[in-house]
MARDRENTI-118992 format. One record per residue (C-alpha): residue number from 1; x negated, y, z; residue in one letter. Coordinates in pm, 1 decimal. Each point is the difference from the previous one (the first is absolute). Last residue first. Example, Ala and Ser with C-alpha at 12.3 -4.5 7.8 and 13.67 -1.06 7.14 Angstrom:
REM residues 2
- pos|X|Y|Z|code
- 2|-1367.0|-106.0|714.0|S;
- 1|137.0|-344.0|66.0|A;
//
This chain:
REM residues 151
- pos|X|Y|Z|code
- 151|-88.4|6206.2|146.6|X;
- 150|18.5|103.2|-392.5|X;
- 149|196.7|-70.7|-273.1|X;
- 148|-135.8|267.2|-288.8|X;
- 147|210.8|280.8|-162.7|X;
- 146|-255.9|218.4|-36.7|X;
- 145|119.4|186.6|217.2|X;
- 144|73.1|-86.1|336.5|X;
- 143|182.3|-204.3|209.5|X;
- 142|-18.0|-48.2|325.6|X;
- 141|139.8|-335.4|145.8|X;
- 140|236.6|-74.8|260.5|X;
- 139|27.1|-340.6|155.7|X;
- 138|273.2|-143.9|201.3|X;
- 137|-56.7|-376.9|134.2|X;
- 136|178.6|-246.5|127.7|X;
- 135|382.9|-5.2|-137.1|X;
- 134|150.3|-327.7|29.9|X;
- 133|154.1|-200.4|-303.6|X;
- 132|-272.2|-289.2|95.3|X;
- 131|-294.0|262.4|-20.5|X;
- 130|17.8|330.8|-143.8|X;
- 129|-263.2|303.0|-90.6|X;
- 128|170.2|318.9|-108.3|X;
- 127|-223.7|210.5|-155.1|X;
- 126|43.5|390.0|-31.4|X;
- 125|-128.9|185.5|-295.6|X;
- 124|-33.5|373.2|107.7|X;
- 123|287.1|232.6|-38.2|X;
- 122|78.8|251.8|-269.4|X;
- 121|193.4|-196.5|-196.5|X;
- 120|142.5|-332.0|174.8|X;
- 119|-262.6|-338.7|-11.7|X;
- 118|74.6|-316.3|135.7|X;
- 117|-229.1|-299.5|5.1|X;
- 116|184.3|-296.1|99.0|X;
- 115|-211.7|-292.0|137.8|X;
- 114|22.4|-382.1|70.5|X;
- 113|346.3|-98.5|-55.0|X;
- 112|67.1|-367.5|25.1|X;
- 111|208.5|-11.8|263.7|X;
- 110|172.2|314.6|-198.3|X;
- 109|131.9|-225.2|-250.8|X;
- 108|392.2|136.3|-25.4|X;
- 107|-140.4|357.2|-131.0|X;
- 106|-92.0|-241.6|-326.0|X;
- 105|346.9|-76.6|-58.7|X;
- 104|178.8|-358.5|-21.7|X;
- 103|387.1|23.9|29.6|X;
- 102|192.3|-315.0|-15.4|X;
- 101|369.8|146.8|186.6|X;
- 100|122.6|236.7|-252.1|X;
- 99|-172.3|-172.1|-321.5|X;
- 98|-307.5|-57.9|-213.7|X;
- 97|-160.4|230.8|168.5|X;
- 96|-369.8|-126.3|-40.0|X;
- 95|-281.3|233.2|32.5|X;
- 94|-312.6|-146.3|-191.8|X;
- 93|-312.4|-128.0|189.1|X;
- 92|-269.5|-107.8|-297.0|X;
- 91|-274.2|42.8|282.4|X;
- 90|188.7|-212.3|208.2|X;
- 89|157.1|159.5|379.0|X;
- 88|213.8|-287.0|101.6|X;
- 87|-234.3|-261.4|-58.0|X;
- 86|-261.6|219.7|128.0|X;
- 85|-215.6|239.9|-125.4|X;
- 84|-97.5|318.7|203.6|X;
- 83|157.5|333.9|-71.3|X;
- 82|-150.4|342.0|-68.4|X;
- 81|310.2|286.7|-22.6|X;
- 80|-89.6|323.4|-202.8|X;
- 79|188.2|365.5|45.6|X;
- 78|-46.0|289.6|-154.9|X;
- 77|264.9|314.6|67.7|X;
- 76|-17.8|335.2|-142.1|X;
- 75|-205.5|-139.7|-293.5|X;
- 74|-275.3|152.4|-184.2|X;
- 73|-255.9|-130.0|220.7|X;
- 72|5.5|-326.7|-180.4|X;
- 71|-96.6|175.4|-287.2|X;
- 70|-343.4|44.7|127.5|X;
- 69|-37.6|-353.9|-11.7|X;
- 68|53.6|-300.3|231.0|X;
- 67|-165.6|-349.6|-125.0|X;
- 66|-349.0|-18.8|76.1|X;
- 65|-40.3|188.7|335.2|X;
- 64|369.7|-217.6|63.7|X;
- 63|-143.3|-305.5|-72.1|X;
- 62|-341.9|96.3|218.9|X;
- 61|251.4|82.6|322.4|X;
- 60|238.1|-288.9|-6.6|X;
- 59|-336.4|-246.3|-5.8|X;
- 58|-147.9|204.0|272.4|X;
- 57|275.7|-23.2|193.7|X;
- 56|122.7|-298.7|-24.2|X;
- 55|-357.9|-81.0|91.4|X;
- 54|63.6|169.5|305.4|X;
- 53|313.4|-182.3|80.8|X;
- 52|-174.3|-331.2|26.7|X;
- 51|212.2|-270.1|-190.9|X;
- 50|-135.3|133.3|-341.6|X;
- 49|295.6|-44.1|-314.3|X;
- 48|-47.3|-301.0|-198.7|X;
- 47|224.0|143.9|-262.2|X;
- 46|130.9|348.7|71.6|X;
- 45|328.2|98.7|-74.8|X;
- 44|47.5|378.8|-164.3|X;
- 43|305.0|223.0|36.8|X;
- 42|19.3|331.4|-204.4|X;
- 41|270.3|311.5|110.4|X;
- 40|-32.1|331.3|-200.2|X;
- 39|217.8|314.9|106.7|X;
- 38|16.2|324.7|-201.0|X;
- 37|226.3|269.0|156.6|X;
- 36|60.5|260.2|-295.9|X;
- 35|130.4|363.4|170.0|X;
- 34|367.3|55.9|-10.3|X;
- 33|-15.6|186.9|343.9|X;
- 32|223.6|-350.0|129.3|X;
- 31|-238.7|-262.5|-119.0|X;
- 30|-107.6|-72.1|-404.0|X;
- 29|-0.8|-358.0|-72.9|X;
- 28|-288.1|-223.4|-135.0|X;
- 27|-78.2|-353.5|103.4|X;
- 26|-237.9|-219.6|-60.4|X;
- 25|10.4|-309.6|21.5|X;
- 24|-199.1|-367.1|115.7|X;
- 23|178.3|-278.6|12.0|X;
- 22|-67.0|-88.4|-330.6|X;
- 21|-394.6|25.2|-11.0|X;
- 20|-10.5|-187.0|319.7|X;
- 19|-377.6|31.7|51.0|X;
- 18|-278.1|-271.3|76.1|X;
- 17|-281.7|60.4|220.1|X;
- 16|-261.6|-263.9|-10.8|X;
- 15|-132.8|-191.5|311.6|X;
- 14|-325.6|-172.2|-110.4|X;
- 13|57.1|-356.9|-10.6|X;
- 12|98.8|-164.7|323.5|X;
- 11|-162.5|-389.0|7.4|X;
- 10|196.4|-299.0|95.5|X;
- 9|-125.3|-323.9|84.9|X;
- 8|106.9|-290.6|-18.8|X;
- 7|-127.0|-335.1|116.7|X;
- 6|61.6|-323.6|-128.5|X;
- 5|-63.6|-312.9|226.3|X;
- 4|64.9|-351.5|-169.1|X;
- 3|24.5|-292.1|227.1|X;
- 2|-132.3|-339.9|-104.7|X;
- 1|148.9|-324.9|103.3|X;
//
């Protein structure tokens, strides 16, 4: 009798950001003193993502040195949401409301909600760090021309 022993093992790639190209909108109304109100939303999932919250960080941070533009600043409001993948949370996720009662939006997946970056005009950038649906950290950054992410 001969026993076989396999063993697995399972290696994280690199964590790569994916966005949610069609969940993500902009917005443009004019407000009360008929002025345009731009507003942009964009929601990203991140594959592998770090377990430490510092390397969240840093990984959150040199995506959004490489990704946010001059533009960005354009907006009255700007926000971005970072998730983590999860069965629940794929990097394909797609809103489902197929009917009254089976309703599937992204808003429902904070559990996996890592940051939301928020960003009103005239007002620093002001992270929102969150942990199991629960608020645990408030950040606000500086921000200063050029347009450029910075701690």
């Amino acid at each position: 009798m001969s026993v076989l022993m396999t063993v697995f093992s399972c290696e994280t790639a690199d964590p790569k950001i994916y966005e949610l190209d069609h969940l993500s909108y902009f917005n443009n109304n004019p407000n009360i003193e008929a002025l345009e109100y731009l507003k942009k939303k964009d929601y990203f999932v991140i594959r592998g993502c770090p377990q430490n919250q510092s390397d969240q960080w840093d990984l959150i941070w040199s995506y959004c040195d490489s990704s946010m533009s001059k533009n960005d600043k354009l907006y009255s409001q700007y926000f971005r949401y970072f998730y983590h993948e999860t069965n629940y949370t794929p990097i394909d996720y797609r809103d489902n409301e197929t009917d009254y009662f089976n309703i599937d939006r992204i808003e429902n997946h904070s559990k996996d909600l890592i940051l939301r970056i928020e960003w009103h005009e005239g007002e620093p950038f002001e992270c929102i760090f969150v942990q199991d649906g629960e608020i645990i950290l408030i950040s606000k950054i500086c921000q200063n021309e050029p347009c450029k992410f910075e701690r």
